[in-house]
C-alpha positions as CSV (number, residue, x, y, z in Angstrom):
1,X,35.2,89.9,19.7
2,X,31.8,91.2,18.8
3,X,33.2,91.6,15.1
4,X,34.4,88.3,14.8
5,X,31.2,86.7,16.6
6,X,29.4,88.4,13.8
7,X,32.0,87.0,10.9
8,X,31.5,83.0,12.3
9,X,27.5,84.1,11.9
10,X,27.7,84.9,8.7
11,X,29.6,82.0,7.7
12,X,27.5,79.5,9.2
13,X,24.7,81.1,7.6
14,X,26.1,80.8,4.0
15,X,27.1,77.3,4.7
16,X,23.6,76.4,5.7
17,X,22.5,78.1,2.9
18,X,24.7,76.3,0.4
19,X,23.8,72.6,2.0
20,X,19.7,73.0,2.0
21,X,19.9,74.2,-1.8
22,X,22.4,71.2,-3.0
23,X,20.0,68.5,-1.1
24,X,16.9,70.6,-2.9
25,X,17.9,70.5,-6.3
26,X,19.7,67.4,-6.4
27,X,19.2,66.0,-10.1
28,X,16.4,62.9,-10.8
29,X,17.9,60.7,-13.2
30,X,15.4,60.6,-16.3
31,X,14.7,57.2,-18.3
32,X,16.0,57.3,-21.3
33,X,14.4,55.8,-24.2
34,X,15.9,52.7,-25.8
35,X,15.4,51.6,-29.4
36,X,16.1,48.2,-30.1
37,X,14.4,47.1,-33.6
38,X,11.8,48.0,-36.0
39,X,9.4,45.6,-37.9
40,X,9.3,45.2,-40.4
41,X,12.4,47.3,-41.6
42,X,11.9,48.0,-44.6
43,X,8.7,49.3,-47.0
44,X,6.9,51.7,-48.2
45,X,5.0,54.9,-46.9
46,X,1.1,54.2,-45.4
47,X,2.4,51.0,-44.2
48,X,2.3,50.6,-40.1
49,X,5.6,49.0,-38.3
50,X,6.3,48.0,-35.2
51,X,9.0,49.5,-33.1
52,X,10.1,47.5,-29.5
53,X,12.3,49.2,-27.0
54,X,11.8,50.2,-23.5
55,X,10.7,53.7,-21.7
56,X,8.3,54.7,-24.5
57,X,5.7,56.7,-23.5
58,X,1.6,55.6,-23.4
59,X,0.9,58.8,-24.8
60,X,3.8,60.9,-25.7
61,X,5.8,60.1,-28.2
62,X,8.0,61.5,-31.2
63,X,9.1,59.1,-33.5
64,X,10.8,60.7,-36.8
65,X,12.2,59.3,-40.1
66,X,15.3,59.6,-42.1
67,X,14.8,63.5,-43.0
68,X,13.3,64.9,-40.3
69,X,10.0,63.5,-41.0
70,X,7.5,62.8,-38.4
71,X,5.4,59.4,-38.4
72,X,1.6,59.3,-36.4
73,X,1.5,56.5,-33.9
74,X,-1.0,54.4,-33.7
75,X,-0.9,52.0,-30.6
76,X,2.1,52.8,-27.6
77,X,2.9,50.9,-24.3
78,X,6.2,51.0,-22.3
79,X,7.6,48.6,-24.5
80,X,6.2,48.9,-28.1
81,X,4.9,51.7,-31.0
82,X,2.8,50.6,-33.7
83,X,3.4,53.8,-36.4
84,X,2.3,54.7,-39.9
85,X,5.7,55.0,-42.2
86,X,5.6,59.0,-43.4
87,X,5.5,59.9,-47.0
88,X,8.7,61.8,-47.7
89,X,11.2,59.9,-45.7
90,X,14.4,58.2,-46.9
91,X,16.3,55.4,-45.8
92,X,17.7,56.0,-42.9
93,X,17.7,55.4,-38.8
94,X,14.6,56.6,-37.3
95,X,14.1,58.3,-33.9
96,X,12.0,57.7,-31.2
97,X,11.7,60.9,-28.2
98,X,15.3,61.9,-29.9
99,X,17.4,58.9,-29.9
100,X,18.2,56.9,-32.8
101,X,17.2,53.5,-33.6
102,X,17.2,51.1,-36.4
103,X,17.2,51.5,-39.9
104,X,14.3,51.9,-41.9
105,X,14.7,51.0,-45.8
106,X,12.2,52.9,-48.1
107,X,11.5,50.0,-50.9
108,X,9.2,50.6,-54.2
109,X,8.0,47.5,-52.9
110,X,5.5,45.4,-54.7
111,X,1.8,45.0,-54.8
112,X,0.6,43.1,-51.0
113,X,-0.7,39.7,-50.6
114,X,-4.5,40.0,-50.5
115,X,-6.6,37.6,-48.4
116,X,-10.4,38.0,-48.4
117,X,-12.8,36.1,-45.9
118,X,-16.0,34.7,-46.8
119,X,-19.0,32.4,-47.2
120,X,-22.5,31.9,-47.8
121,X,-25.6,33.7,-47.3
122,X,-28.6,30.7,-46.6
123,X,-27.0,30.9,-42.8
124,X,-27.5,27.4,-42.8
125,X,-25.1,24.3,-42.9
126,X,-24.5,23.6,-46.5
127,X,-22.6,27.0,-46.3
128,X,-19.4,27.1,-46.9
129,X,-16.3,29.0,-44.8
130,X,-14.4,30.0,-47.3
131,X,-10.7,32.6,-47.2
132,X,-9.3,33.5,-50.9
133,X,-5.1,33.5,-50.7
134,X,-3.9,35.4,-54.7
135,X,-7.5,34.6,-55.8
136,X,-7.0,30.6,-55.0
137,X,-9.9,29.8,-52.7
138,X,-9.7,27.2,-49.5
139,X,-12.9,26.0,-47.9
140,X,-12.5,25.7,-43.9
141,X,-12.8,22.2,-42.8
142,X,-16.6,22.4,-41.3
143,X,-16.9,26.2,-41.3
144,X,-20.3,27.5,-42.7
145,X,-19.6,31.7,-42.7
146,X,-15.8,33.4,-42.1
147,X,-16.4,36.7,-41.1
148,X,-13.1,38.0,-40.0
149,X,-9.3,37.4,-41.2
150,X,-6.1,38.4,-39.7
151,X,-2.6,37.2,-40.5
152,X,1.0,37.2,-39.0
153,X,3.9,36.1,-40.2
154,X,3.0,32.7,-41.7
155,X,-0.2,32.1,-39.9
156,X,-3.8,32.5,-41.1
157,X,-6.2,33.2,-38.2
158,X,-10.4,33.1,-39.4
159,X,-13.1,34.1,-37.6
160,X,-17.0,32.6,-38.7
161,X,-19.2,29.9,-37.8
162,X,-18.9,26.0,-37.7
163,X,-21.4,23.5,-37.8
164,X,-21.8,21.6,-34.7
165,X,-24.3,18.8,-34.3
166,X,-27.1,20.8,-36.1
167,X,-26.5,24.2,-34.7
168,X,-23.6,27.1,-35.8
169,X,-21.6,27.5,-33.2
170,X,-18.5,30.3,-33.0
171,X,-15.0,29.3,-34.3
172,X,-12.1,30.7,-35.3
173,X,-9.3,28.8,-37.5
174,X,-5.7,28.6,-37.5
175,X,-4.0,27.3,-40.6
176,X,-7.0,25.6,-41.4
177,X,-7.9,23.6,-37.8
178,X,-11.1,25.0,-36.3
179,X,-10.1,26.2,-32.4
180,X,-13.1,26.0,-30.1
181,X,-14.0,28.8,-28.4
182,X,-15.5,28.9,-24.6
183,X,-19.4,28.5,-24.5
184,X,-21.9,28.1,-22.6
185,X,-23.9,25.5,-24.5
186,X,-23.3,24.3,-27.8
187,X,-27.0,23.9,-28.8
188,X,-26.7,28.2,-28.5
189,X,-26.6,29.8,-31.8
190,X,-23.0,31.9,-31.6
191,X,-21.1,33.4,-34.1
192,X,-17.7,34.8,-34.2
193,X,-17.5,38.2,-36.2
194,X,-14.7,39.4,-35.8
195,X,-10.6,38.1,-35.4
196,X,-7.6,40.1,-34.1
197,X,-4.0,39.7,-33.0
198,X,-2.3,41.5,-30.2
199,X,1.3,40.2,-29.4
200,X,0.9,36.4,-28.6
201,X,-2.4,36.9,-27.7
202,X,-5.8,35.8,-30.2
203,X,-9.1,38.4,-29.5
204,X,-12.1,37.4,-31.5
205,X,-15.5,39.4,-30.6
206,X,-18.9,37.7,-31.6
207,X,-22.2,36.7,-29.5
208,X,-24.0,33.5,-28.1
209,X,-27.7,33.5,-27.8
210,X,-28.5,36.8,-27.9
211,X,-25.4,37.8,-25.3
212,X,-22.5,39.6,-26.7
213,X,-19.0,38.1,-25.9
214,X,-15.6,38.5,-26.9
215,X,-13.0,35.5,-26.1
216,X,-9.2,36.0,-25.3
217,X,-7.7,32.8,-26.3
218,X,-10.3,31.0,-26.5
219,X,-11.8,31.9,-23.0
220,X,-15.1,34.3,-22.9
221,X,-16.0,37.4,-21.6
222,X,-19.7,38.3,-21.5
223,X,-20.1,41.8,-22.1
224,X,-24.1,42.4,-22.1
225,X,-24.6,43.8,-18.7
226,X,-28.6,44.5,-18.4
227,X,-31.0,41.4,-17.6
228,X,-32.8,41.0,-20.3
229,X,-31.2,42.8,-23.4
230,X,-30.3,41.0,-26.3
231,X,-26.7,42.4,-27.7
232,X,-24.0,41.7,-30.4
233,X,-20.4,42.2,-30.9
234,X,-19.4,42.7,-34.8
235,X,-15.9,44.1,-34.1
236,X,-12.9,44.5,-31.9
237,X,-9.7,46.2,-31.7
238,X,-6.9,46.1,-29.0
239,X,-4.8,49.3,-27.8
240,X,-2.3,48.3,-25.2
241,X,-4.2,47.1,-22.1
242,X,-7.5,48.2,-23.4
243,X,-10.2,46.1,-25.2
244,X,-12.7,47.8,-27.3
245,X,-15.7,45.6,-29.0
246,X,-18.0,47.6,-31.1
247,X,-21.8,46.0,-31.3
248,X,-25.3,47.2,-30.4
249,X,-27.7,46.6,-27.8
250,X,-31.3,46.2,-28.1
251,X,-33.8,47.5,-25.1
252,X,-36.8,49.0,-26.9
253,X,-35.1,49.8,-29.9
254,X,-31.4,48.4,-31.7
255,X,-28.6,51.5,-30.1
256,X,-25.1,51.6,-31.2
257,X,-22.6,50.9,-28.4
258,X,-18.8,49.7,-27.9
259,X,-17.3,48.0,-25.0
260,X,-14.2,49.3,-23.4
261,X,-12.8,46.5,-20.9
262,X,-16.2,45.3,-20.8
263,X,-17.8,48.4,-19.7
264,X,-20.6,49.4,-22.1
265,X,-20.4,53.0,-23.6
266,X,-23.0,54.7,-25.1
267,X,-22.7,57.8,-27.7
268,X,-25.9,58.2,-29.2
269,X,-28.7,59.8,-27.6
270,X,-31.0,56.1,-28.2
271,X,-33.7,58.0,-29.8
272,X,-32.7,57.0,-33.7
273,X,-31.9,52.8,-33.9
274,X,-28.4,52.8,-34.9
275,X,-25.8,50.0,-35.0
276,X,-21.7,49.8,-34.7
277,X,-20.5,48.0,-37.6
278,X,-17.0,48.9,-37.1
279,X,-14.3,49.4,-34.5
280,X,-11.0,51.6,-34.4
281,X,-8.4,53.0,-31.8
282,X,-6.3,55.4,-34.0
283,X,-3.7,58.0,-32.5
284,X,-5.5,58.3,-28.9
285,X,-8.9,58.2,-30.6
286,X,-11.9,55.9,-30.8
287,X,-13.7,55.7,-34.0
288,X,-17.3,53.5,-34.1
289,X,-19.0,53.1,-37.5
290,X,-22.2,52.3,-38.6
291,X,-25.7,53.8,-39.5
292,X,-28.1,55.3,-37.6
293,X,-32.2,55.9,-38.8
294,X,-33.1,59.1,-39.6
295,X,-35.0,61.1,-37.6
296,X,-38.4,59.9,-39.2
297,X,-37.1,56.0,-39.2
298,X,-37.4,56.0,-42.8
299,X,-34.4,55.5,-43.9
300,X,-30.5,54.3,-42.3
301,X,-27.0,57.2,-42.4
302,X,-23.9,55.9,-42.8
303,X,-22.0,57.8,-39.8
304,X,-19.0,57.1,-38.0
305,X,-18.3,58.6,-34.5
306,X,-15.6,59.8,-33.0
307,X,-14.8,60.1,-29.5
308,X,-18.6,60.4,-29.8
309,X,-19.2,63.2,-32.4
310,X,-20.8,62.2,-35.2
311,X,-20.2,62.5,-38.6
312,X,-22.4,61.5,-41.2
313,X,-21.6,60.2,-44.8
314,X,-24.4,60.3,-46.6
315,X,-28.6,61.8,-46.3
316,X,-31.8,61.1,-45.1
317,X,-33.6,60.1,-48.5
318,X,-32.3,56.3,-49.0
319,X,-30.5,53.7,-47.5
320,X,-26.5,53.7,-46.5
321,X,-24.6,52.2,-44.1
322,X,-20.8,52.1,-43.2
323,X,-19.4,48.1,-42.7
324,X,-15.5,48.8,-42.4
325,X,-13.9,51.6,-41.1
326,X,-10.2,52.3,-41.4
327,X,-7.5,55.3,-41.1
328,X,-3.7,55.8,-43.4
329,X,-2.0,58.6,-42.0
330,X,-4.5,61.4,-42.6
331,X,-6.8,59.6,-45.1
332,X,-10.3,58.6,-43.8
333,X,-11.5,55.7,-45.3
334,X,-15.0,53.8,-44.7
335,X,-16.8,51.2,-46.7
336,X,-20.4,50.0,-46.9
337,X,-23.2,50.9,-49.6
338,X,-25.5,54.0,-50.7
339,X,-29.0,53.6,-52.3
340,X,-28.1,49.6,-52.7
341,X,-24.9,50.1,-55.0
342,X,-21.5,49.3,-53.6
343,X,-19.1,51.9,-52.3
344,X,-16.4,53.6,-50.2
345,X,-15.7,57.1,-48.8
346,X,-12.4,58.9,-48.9
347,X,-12.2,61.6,-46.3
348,X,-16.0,61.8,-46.5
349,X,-16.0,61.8,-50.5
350,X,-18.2,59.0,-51.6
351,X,-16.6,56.7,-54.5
352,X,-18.5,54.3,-56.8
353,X,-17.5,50.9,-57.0
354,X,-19.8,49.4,-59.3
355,X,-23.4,50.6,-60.8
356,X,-25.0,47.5,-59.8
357,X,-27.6,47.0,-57.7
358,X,-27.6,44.8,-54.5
359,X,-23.9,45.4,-54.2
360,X,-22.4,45.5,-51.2
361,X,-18.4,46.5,-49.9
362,X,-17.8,45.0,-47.0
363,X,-14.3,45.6,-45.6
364,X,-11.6,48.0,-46.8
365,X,-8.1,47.8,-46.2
366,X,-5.2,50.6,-47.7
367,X,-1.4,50.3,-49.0
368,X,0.1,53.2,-49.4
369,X,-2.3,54.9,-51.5
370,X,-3.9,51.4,-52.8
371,X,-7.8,51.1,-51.7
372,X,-8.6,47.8,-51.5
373,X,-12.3,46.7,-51.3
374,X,-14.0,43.6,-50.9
375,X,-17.4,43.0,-51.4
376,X,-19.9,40.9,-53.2
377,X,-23.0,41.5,-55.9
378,X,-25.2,38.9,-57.5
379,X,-22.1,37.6,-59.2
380,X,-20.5,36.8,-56.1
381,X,-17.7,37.3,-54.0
382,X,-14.8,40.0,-55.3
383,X,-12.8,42.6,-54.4
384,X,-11.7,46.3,-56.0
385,X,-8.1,47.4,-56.1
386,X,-8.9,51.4,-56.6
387,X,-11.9,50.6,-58.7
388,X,-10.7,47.9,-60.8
389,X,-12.8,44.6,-59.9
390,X,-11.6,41.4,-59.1
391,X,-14.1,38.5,-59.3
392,X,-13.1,35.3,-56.9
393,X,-14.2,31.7,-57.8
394,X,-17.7,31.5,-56.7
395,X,-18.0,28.2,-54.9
396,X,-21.4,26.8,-54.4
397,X,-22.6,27.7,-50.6
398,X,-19.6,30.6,-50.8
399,X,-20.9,33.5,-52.7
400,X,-20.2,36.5,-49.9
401,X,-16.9,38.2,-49.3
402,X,-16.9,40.3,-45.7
403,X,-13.5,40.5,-44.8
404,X,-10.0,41.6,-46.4
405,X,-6.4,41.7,-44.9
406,X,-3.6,42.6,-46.8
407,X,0.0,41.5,-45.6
């Protein structure tokens, strides 16, 4: 009896056993990935494309072309992936975290559509907004300065200034008609630097009075936080959820500084005046661009900074500054001027654009392994496709170029 007391035990024992470890280690069901287009589908390498789905990650993901290779992404949320298409690919599905998706067609493809922003440099009325579309130029109804340009699908969006009984107020346009944008008083000087698109949604980053703003859709957010301080926006990029609106701030002296959701960061140490020109989320980092004075004020470094580190382009014995800052795949491109002579840097490698003085390149934009460079001189406005110039009709009251976008 004993023996079989002992058996039943036993038994209950392994039973027990075997119950708690199947309710311990029951299985989660993981969220699969799901790939439902790509956008466009077919290009060339350096371009970026848009992949939609669902159960992306907002910071980890693998996205691979047709053999194997692996593409950087630039902007992720649950439901979208902005990525650079990979030299060395074929056509072929892609991948994203291991399951397939669409197909991407590798094309020779043709030379971009170039669109340059622009205007004149009296900042008074009898400037003229002007955008260049294949070297045609198209005055903005009103507009006296365009500053930024960003276009989707059929739609032209400008950012600048329009004059508004007797003052320059901020504007952007659409196709031409000027869209008001939220202010406190029209009489205000305000400008609108900067233009970008995210989804359905129309970000432009500028100032009024001496307050830095940005406006989603049209309504304003005031971002200058300290009584007192005069601050400006000059750029803006969106990443998901997060806004960032590069600028500076002035409290004894001109600091560079971005905005992240509104909250003012700071990354120098406010000793030097220095200015953000430039604004760029790339691959999980933040990239500002600008100048900062040397340490005996005599002259302005073009430096970008990332995640805060700077990195500086040029010396302390003349004038240079950074005015447009972007990244292609691994490439690090910024352009701006050195010792008064237009110019761009390529991974830190400074390239001429022109030997004239009084030259300036003001935005830069890449396709594939295209630099594109607008800019202006004496002459007026123009752009550079790697070092070849193009000079735009110069239209009395529009004689600057600031911005490019290439589609």
């Amino acid at each position: 009896m004993k023996r079989l007391v002992i058996i039943m035990s036993i038994i209950l024992t392994i039973t027990l056993n075997t119950s708690c470890s199947k309710s311990d280690s029951k299985p989660s069901i993981a969220t699969k990935t799901i790939v439902t287009s790509i956008s466009p589908n077919s290009g060339n390498s350096g371009m970026s494309v848009t992949i939609t789905g669902s159960n992306f990650s907002n910071t980890n993901n693998v996205v691979t072309f047709q053999n194997g290779i692996a593409a950087i992404v630039t902007l992720a949320t649950p439901t979208s992936l902005t990525v650079t298409v990979p030299s060395g690919g074929s056509t072929g599905p892609i991948t994203v975290n291991g399951v397939e998706g669409p197909i991407f067609t590798y094309t020779t493809g043709s030379d971009p559509n170039v669109y340059i922003a622009g205007g004149g440099n009296t900042g008074s009325l009898t400037d003229k907004a002007t955008y260049w579309n294949a070297g045609v130029a198209n005055i903005l109804p009103d507009g006296t300065q365009a500053y930024g340009i960003f276009v989707s699908g059929t739609d032209i969006y400008i950012a600048g200034t329009k004059g508004d009984n007797g003052a320059l107020n901020a504007r952007y346009w659409k196709n031409g008609t000027a869209i008001p944008l939220d202010l406190t008083s029209k009489s205000n000087r305000s400008e609108a630097k900067a233009i970008t698109l995210s989804g359905n949604d129309v970000y432009v980053a500028g100032y009024e009075d001496v307050i830095a703003k940005y406006w989603k859709n049209g309504v304003a957010t005031s971002l200058t936080t300290t009584s007192g301080n005069t601050a400006y926006a000059t750029s803006i990029c969106v990443s998901g959820n997060d806004i960032y609106v590069g600028g500076y701030e002035y409290s004894g002296g001109t600091t560079a500084v971005y905005w992240k959701n509104a909250t003012e960061v700071n990354f120098t140490n406010g000793k030097n005046v220095s200015q953000t020109n430039s604004i760029l989320y790339y691959s999980n980092d933040i990239y500002a661009a600008g100048f900062e004075y040397s340490n005996d004020g005599a002259h302005r470094i073009a430096k970008y900074w990332k995640n805060g580190n700077a990195i500086a382009l040029s010396d302390s014995t003349h004038d240079a500054e950074i005015l447009s800052f972007v990244i292609s795949g691994l490439d690090v491109y910024a352009a701006g001027y050195d010792n008064g002579v237009a110019q761009y840097w390529k991974n830190g490698k400074a390239v001429k654009l022109t030997t004239t003085t009084g030259s300036y390149a003001t935005a830069i934009a890449v396709s594939v392994s295209d630099v594109y460079v607008a800019g202006h001189d004496s002459s007026g406005p123009k752009y550079w496709k790697n070092g070849s110039v193009v000079n735009l009709p110069n239209i009395s009251g529009s004689n600057l170029a600031t911005a490019i976008f290439l589609k």
